[in-house]
C-alpha positions in Angstrom: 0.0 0.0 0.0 0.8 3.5 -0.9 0.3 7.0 1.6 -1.5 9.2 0.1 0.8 11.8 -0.1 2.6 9.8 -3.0 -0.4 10.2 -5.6 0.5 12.3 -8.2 0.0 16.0 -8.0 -0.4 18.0 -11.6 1.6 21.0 -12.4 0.1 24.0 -10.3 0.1 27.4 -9.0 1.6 29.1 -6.5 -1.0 29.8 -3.5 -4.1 29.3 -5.6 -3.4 25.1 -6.5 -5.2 24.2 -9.0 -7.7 26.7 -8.0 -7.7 29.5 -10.9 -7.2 27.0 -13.8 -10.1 24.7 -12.2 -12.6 28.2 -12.2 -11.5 29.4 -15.4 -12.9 26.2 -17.5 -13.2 22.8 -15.0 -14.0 20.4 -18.3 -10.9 21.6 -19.7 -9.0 20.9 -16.3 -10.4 18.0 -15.8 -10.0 16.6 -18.8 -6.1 17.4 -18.8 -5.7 16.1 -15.5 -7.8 13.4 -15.3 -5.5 12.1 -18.5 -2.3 12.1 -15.7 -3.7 9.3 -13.9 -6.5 7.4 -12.4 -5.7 9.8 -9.1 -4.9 12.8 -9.0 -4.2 15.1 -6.0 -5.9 18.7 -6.8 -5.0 21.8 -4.1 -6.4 25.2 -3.6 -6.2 27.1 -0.9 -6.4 25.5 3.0 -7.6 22.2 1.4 -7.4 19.5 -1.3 -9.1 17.0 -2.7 -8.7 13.6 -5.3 -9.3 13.8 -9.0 -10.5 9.8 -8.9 -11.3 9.1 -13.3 -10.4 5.6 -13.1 -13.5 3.4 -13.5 -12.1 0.7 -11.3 -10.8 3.4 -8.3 -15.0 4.8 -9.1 -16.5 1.6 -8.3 -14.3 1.0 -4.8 -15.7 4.3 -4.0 -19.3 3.8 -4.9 -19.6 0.5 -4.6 -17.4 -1.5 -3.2 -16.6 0.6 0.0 -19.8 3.2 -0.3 -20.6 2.5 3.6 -16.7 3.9 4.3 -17.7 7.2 2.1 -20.7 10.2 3.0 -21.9 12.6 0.7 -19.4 15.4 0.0 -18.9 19.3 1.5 -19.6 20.7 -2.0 -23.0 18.5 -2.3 -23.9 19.5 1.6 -23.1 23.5 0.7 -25.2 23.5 -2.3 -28.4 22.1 -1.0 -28.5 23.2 2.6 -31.3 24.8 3.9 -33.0 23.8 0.8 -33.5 19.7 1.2 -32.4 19.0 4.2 -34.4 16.1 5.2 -34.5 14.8 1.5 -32.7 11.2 0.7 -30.0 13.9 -1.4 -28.7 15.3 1.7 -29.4 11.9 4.1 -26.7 9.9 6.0 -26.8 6.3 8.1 -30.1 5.2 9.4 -32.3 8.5 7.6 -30.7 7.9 4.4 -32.0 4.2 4.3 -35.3 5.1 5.7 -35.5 7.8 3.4 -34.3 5.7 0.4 -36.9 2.8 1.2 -40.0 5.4 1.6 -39.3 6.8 -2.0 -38.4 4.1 -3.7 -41.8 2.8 -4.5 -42.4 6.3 -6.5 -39.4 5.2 -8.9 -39.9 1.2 -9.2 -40.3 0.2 -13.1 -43.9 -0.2 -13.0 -44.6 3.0 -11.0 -42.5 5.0 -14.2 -44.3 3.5 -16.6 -47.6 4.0 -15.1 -46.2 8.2 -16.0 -46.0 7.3 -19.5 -49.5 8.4 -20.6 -49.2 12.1 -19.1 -45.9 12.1 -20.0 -46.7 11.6 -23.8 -49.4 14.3 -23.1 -47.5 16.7 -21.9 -45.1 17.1 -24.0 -47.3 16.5 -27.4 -49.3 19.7 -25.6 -45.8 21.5 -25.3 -45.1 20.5 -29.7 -49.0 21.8 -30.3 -48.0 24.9 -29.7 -44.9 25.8 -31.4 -45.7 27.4 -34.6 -44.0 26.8 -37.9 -40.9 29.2 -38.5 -40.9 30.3 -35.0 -37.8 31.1 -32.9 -36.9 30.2 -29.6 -34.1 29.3 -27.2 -33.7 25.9 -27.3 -32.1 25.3 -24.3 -35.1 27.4 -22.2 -37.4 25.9 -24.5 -36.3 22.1 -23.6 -36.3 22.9 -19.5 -39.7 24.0 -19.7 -41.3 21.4 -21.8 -39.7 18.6 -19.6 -40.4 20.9 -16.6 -44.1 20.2 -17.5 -43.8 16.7 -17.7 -41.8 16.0 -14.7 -44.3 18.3 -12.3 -47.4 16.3 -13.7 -45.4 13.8 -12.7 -44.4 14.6 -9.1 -47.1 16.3 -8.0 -49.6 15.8 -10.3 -50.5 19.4 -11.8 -50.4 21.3 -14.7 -48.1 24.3 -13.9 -48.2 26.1 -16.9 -48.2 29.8 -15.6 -46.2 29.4 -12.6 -42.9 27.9 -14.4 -41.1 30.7 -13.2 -41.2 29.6 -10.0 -39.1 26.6 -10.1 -36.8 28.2 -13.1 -35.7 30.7 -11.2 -34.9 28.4 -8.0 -33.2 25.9 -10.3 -31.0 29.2 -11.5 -30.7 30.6 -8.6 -29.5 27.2 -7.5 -26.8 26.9 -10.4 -25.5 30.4 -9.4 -24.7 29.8 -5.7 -22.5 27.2 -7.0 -21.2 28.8 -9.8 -17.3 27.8 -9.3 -16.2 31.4 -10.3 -18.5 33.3 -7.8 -16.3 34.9 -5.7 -19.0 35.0 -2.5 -18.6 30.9 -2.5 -15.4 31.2 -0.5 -16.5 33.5 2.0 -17.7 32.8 5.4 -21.2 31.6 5.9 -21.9 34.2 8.0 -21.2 37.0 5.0 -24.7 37.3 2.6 -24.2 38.4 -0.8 -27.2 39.4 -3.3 -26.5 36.2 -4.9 -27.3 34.1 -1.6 -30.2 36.5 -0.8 -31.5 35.4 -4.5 -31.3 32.0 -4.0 -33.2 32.4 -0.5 -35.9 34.3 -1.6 -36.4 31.9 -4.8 -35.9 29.0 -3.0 -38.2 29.9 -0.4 -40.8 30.6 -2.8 -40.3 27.5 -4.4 -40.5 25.6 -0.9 -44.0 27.6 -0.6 -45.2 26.5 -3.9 -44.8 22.5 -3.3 -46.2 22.9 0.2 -49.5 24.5 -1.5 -49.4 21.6 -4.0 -49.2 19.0 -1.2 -51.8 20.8 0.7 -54.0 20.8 -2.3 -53.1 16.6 -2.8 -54.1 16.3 0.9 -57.9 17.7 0.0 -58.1 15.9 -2.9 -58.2 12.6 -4.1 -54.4 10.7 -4.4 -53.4 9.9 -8.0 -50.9 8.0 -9.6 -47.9 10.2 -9.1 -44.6 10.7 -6.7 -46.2 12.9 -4.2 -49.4 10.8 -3.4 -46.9 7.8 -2.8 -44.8 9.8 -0.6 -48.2 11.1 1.0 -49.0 7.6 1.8 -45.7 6.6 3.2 -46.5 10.2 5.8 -49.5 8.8 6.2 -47.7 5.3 7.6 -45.6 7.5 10.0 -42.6 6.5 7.6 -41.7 9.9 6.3 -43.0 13.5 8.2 -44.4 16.4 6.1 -40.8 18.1 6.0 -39.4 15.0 4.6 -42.0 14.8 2.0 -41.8 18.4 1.2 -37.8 18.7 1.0 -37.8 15.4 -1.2 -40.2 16.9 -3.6 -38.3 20.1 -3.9 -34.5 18.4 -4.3 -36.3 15.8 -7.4 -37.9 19.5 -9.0 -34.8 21.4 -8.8 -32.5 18.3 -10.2 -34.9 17.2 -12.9 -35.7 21.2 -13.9 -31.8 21.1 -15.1 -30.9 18.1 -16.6 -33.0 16.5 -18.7 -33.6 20.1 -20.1 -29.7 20.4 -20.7 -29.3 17.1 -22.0 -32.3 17.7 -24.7 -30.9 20.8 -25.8 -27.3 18.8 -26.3 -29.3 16.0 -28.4 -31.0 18.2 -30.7 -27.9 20.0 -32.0 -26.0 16.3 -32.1 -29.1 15.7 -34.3 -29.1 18.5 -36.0 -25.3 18.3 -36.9 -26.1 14.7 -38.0 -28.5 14.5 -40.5 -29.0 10.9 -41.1 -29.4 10.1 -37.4 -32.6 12.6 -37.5 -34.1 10.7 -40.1 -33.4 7.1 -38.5 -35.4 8.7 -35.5 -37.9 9.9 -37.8 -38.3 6.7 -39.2 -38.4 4.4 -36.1 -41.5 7.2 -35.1 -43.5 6.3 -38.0 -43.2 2.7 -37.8 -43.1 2.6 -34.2 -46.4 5.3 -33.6 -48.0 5.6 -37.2 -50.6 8.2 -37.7 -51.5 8.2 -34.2 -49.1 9.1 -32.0 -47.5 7.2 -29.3 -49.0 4.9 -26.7 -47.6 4.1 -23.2 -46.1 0.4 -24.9 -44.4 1.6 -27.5 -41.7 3.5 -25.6 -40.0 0.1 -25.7 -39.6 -0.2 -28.8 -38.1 3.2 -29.3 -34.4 1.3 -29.6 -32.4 4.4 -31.8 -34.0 7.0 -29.8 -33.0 5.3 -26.6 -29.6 5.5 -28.2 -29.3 8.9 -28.7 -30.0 9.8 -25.2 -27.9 7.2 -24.1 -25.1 8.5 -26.4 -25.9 12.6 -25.8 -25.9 11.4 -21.6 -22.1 10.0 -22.6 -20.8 12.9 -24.5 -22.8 15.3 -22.2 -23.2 14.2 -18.3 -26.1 15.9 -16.6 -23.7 17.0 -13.5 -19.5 18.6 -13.7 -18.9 15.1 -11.4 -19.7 13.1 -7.9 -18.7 14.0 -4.9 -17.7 11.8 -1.7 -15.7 12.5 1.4 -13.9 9.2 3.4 -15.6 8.9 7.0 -12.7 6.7 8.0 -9.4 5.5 6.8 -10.1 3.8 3.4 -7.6 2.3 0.9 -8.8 3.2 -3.0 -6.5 2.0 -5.5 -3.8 0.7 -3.2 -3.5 4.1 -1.8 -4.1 4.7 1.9 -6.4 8.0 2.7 -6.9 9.4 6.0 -10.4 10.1 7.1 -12.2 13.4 5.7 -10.6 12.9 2.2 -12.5 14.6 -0.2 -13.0 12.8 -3.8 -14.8 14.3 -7.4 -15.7 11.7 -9.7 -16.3 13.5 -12.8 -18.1 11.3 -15.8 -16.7 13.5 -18.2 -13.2 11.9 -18.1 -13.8 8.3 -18.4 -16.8 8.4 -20.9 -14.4 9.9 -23.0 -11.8 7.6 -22.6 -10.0 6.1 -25.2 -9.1 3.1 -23.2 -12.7 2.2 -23.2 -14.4 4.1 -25.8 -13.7 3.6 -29.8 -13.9 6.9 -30.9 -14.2 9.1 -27.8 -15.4 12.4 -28.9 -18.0 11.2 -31.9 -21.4 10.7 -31.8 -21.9 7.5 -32.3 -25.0 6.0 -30.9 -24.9 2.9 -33.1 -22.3 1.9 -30.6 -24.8 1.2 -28.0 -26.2 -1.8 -30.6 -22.5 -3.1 -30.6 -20.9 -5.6 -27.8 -18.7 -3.6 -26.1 -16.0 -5.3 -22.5 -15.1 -2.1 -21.0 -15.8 -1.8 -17.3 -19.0 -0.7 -15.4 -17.8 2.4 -14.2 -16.5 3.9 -17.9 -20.4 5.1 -18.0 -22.4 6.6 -15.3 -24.4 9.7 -15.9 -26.9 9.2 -13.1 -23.5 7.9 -10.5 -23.5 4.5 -9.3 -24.2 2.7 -6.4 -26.5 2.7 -3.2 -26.6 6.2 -3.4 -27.5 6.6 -7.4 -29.8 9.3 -8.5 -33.3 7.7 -7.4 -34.9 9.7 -10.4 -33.0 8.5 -13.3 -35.8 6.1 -14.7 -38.1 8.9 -14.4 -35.7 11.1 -16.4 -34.4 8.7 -19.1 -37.9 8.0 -19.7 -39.1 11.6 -19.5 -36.4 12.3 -22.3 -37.0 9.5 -24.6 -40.6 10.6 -24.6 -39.9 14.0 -25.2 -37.3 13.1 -28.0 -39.5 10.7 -29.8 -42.5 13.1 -30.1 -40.6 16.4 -31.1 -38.8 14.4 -34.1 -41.7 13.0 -34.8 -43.5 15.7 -35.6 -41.3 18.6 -36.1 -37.8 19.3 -37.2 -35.3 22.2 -35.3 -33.1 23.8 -37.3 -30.0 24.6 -34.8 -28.0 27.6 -34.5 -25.0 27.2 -32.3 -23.3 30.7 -31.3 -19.4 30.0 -31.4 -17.8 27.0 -29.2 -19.9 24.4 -26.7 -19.1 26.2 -23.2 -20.7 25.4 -19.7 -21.7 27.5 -17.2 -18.7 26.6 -14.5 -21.2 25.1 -11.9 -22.5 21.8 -10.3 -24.3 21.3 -13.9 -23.1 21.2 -17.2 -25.6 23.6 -18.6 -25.0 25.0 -21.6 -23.9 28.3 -21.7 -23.5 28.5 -25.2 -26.8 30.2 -26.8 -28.8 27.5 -28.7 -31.3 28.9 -31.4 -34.0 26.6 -33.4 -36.5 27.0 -35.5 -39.1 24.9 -36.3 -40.3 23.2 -39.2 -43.2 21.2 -39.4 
């Protein structure tokens, strides 16, 4: 076994680390370090932490070892006071109870059962987009699959009051925006950008506790906050819980499935003959009619394409982890409170596992493939795995399918894919479309 202190270190800074280069463009950084080796020791200033890109070092941490490993500082700084008592934020014994009470809501039967509003949602969303008009695709995507995924959690129509949980999911992705300046000060020190987020966030908190109030008077339906009502009901989750949980799944699915659509539609748009194979797997898949709830399985090449965008494109900059005891991760020894990042950019771009990294390529997904489990995971891995990523693969399948099949964007990128330098990759690149029916 190895100390620590041995892992390589990349070329850095005096004072700031790896600090400045990591704020100015973190894909980029990553990307070159993460090449170095499997693990890499990152410093800024007063602390470090482990660049871990190595899919087999990933699954020790995950996997393997999860019960030596909590979720990390930069997870707990982002969401506190927000979801608190939400399985996102939960250790030990709350985390499992939590985990166990919302599991039912994201089973493979329960997502399927969302299939139908899904489908109508979004077709709703298409019916309204004009020929020739203009719009931003990326704001254009978060809203549509905004729809669907509050239909699906709390079972309303919030057309009219998407502002509300926008501009807590932005206000959200600023806090943690890596070049904010008022993220390294003390706690104790407000800026307008944490008086923002309060105020949004709060309002947002108001809004879901309205929504559950209304459930409560009504009669339960076949969605995520009924089944979490129910387990309140048991005594297995309080109001708070139910509350917090509903507002972490809004703000994380507001984001990414959004991001990940926009990233889709200009792969398609930049590939042609893709498009069409989408095109055609819609007609013979839906016909004249549209989609029903069973034939989402049998949307193979559309599954692809998210599969392949999710690759190319991970929802989030990486995963974060910090050692609650002394734990050994590919032969080297770490002392307790060791922060990791496991960032999926790296190895899903890896040659060592990937023919043809940076293309799109989601053919590939048809091929047999041995490269190891951890060389893909958009939604993480383990226990502790995003416990909506059925809902959101499905919710973007749906989405996909629907929009090619009855309208084509036409994609304008302005100038070079960037990301805004936060716990998201959202695209900070200006996406324009316009439709064509």
């Amino acid at each position: 076994m190895s100390d620590a202190k041995s892992v390589h270190t990349p070329a850095r800074t005096p004072v700031f680390g790896h600090g400045i280069e990591y704020a100015r463009d973190p894909i980029s950084a990553i990307e070159k370090w993460g090449q170095q080796d499997d693990i890499v020791r990152l410093e800024y200033p007063g602390q470090s932490f482990y660049l871990v890109t190595g899919p087999a070092q990933i699954q020790e941490i995950l996997v393997k070892k999860h019960g030596q490993f909590t979720i990390g500082p930069a997870q707990r700084a982002s969401f506190q006071g927000i979801t608190d008592h939400a399985v996102n934020m939960s250790t030990g014994d709350d985390w499992q109870r939590r985990r166990r009470a919302i599991n039912p809501a994201f089973t493979g039967d329960t997502v399927e059962a969302y299939r139908e509003r899904m489908i109508a949602e979004v077709t709703a969303s298409i019916d309204a987009w004009d020929d020739g008009e203009q719009f931003d695709l990326h704001k254009e995507m978060r809203v549509s699959t905004m729809r669907m995924l509050a239909d699906t959690l709390l079972g309303i129509d919030v057309r009219g009051d998407e502002d509300v949980i926008i501009a807590a999911s932005d206000s959200l992705i600023d806090r943690a925006n890596f070049r904010r300046l008022g993220r390294y000060l003390p706690d104790w020190i407000p800026t307008p950008t944490d008086r923002r987020f309060e105020k949004k966030v709060r309002a947002l908190n108001d809004y879901v506790g309205e929504c559950i109030e209304k459930r409560r008077q009504g009669e339960s339906g076949e969605d995520v906050c009924s089944l979490l009502l129910e387990a309140s009901d048991k005594g297995v989750l309080s109001e708070q819980e139910v509350r917090h949980n509903l507002v972490g799944l809004l703000l994380a699915g507001t984001s990414s499935p959004g991001g990940s659509l926009t990233h889709a539609w200009r792969l398609l748009d930049e590939h042609p003959s893709v498009r069409r194979s989408l095109e055609a797997e819609y007609e013979a898949v839906a016909g004249d009619d549209g989609l029903d709830p069973e034939d989402i399985d049998e949307l193979v090449q559309t599954r692809n394409v998210i599969t392949e965008t999710l690759r190319l494109y991970p929802p989030t900059v990486g995963v974060n982890r910090e050692a609650t005891e002394p734990v050994t991760i590919g032969g080297y020894e770490f002392p307790e409170g060791t922060q990791f990042i496991m960032p999926q950019w790296v190895p899903q771009r890896d040659e060592r596992f990937w023919d043809d990294p940076e293309a799109f390529d989601p053919g590939r997904w048809e091929r047999d493939a041995d490269r190891p489990q951890f060389a893909y995971f958009p939604f993480s891995g383990g226990p502790r795995f995003c416990p909506g990523k059925k809902v959101a693969r499905q919710e973007m399948i749906i989405a996909l399918a629907e929009m090619v099949g009855n309208v084509t964007l036409d994609v304008e990128v302005d100038g070079e894919i960037e990301f805004t330098p936060s716990m998201t990759l959202r695209p900070k690149t200006k996406h324009r479309a316009t439709v064509r029916r």
